[in-house]
C-alpha positions in Angstrom: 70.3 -17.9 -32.4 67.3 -18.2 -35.0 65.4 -15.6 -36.2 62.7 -16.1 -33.9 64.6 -16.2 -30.9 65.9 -13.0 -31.5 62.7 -11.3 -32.5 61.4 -12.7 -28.9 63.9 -11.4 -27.5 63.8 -7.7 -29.3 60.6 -7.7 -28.5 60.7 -8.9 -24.9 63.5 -6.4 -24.0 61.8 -3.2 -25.8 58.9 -4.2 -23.7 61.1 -4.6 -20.4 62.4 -0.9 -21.6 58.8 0.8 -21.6 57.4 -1.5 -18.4 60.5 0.7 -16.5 59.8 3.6 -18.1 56.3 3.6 -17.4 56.9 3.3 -13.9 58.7 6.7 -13.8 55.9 7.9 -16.1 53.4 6.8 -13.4 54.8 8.6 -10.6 54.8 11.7 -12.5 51.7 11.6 -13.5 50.3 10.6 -9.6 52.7 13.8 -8.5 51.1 16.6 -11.6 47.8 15.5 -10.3 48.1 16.9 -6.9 49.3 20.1 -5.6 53.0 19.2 -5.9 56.0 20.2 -3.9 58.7 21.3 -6.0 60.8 19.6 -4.4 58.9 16.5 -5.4 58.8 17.2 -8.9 62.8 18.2 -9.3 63.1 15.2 -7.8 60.8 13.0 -10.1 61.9 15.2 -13.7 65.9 14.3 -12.4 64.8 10.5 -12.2 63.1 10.6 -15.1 65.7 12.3 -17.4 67.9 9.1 -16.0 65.5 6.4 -16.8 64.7 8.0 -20.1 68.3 8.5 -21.0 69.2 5.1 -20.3 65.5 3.8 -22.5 67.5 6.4 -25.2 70.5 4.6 -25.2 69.4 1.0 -25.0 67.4 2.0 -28.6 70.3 4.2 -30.1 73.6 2.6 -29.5 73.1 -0.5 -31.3 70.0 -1.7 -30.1 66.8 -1.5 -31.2 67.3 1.0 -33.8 70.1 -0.6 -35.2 68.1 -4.4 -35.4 65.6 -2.3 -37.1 67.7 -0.9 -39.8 69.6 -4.3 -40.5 66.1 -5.9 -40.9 64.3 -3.6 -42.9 67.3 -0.6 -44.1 63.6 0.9 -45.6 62.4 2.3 -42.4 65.4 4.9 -41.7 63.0 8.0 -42.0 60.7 6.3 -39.0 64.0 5.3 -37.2 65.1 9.3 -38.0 61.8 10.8 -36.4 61.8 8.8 -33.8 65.5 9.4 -32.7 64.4 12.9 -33.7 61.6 12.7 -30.8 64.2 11.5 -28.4 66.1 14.7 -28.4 62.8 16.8 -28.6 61.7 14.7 -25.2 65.5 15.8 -23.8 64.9 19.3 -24.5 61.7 19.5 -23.1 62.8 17.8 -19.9 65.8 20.1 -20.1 62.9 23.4 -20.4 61.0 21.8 -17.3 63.9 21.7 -15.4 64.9 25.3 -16.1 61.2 26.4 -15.6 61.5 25.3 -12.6 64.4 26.7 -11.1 63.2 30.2 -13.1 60.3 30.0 -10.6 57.7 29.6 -13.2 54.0 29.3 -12.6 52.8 25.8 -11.5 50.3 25.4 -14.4 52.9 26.0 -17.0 55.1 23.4 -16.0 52.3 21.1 -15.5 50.6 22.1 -19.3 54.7 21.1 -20.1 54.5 17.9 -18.8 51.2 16.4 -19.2 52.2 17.6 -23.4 55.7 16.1 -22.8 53.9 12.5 -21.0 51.4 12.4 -24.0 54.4 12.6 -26.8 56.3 10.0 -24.6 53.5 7.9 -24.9 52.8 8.0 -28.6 56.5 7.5 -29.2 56.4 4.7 -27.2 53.0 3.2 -29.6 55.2 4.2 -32.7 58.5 2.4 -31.8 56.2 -1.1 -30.4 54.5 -0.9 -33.9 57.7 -0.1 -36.2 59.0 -3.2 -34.1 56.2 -5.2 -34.9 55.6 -4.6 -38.4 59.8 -5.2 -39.1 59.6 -8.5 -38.0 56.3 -9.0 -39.7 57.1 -7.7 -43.2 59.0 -9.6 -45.4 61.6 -7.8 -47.3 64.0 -10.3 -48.7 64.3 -10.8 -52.4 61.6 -14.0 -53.3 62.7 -17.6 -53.8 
C-alpha cells in the first residue's frame, strides 16, 4: 500500500470513529436537554462508555496513535495528552455514573456532562488536526 493510500485510509477510519461517536454524543445531548428520566440517562452514559471505549481502543492499541508516532516520533507529548484526556473522559463518565446512583441533584450531573461533551469534542478537533498536520509535515531527512 502507498503512502497515500494509507493516509486515506487513517484518515477515513478516524473519521468513521468520530461519525459513530457522535451519534452517541447526539443522543445525550437531545436526552440533557429535556427533563430526563434517569433511567434514560443510565441507559445512554452505559452506551456511551461502550462506544467511547471502543473509539479509545481503536486509537490506543496500535492504531491511530501508534501511525502517528511512526510518522512523526516528535508529537509524543500531543499523543501523551491526548491519551491523557482519554482516561480523564473515563473518569468522568465513571463520576456520572456514581452521581447518579448517589442520587445526586439533576443539575449537577447535567453541568457534568455538558463539561464532559464539550472536552469530548475539542479532543476530537485536536486528534483530526494532529492527524492532519502528521501527514502534512514533512519530517524526513532532505534529499
Amino acid at each position: 500500500m502507498n503512502e497515500k493510500s494509507i493516509k486515506q485510509t487513517s484518515i477515513e477510519s478516524l473519521h468513521t470513529e468520530h461519525a459513530n461517536l457522535s451519534r452517541e454524543i447526539a443522543g445525550l445531548r437531545r436526552l440533557l436537554a429535556e427533563e430526563f428520566e434517569w433511567a434514560a440517562l443510565e441507559a445512554a452514559l452505559k452506551s456511551l462508555a461502550g462506544r467511547l471505549e471502543e473509539h479509545f481502543e481503536f486509537e490506543e492499541s496500535g492504531g491511530y496513535f501508534k501511525e502517528v508516532l511512526e510518522i512523526d516520533p516528535n508529537r509524543s507529548r500531543e499523543v501523551d495528552q491526548l491519551q491523557d484526556e482519554h482516561e480523564r473522559m473515563r473518569d468522568e463518565l465513571r463520576t456520572a455514573q456514581q452521581m447518579i446512583a448517589e442520587g445526586t441533584e439533576r443539575e449537577t450531573i447535567r453541568r457534568l456532562l455538558i463539561d464532559l461533551l464539550k472536552l469530548q469534542g475539542d479532543h476530537e478537533a485536536r486528534e483530526t488536526q494532529l492527524l492532519i498536520v502528521t501527514y502534512s509535515t514533512d519530517t524526513g531527512g532532505g534529499d
